[in-house]
C-alpha angles and dihedrals in degrees: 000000000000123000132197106216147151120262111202120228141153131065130321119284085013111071128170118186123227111220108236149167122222151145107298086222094063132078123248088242093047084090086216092130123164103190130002113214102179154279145302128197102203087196101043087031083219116156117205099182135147100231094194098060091043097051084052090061099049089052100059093051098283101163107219116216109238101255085048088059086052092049098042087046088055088055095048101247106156101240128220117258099238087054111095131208130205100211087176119049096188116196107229098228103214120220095015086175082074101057120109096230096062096039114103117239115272102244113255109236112233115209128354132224098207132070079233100060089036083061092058108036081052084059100045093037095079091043102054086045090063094043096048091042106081097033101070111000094167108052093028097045082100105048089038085060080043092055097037088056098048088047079061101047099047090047088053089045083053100046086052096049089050092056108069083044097063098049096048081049082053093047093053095053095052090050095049085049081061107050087049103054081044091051097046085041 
C-alpha cells in the first residue's frame, strides 16, 4: 500500500517537509521515494504541489497521512470518501476542576477576634473597598462606608494593642540598661 507523506528536511530548528509517496512500510528518512510531489514550508505555510500527480494517487488507493489531507483540501484536491479529515484538532486539558475559572470564590472573613487577625483584616479591608467600588457603586455605596468603618475600627483596636507593647518593650530595655551598668560597676 502507497502513502502520501511528509518527508522532513532543512536545518535544525528550521524544517521544511518534502511532499512524497512511498511504501507505507518504510520510514520518511529511508530515502526509498517513489514520487515527489512537492514541498511545505511549515513557517511561510507556502505549498509548492502538482496537483495532477497527487490527485492520481489518490486515485489509485494512496493513503494520505493526515496532515497531508489537510494539506491536499486547502489546495482544493477533491479527496477520496473513504479519506478522513480531522478539521478540529481539540487539546484534552487535563484536571479542569483546577482551573480558576471553575473554582468557587474563597469567603471573605468579616470581622476578626484577634489582634492577628486584626492585623491582617486592617490590611485586606482597603483593598476589597477598592475592588467592590466600581462594580457595583449603587447597591454596594452602604457596605463599602461599613467596611470603611470597620477598617477603621480594627486599625484603632491595633494601635491600641501596640501600644502597651511598646511601653513593656520600653520597660525591658531600661531594665537590661541597668543590669548591665551594675554588672561593669
Amino acid at each position: 500500500m502507497l502513502a502520501i507523506r511528509m518527508q522532513r528536511t532543512g536545518r535544525k530548528g528550521h524544517a521544511q517537509f518534502r511532499l512524497i509517496v512511498q511504501e507505507s512500510r518504510r520510514t520518511p528518512s529511508s530515502g526509498n521515494v517513489i514520487a515527489a510531489l512537492g514541498s511545505y514550508d511549515p513557517h511561510t505555510k507556502a505549498v509548492i504541489l502538482d496537483k495532477e500527480q497527487a490527485a492520481k494517487y489518490l486515485n489509485n488507493g494512496a493513503q494520505p497521512s493526515p496532515r497531508m489531507a489537510m494539506i491536499l483540501q486547502k489546495e482544493g484536491i477533491k479527496l477520496p470518501s473513504w479519506v478522513k479529515v480531522d478539521d478540529k484538532r481539540t487539546k484534552s486539558i487535563k484536571n479542569t476542576e483546577k482551573l480558576r475559572r471553575n473554582q468557587t470564590p474563597a469567603p471573605v472573613e468579616a470581622e476578626s477576634s484577634t489582634s492577628s487577625e486584626a492585623d491582617s483584616a486592617a490590611e485586606a479591608a482597603p483593598e476589597e473597598v477598592v475592588a467592590e467600588a466600581p462594580t457595583e457603586v449603587a447597591e454596594e455605596a452602604p457596605a463599602v462606608e461599613e467596611t470603611v468603618a470597620v477598617a477603621e475600627e480594627t486599625t484603632e483596636a491595633v494601635e491600641e494593642a501596640e501600644a502597651p507593647a511598646e511601653e513593656t518593650k520600653a520597660e525591658e530595655t531600661a531594665e537590661a540598661t541597668e543590669e548591665e551598668t551594675e554588672k561593669t560597676a
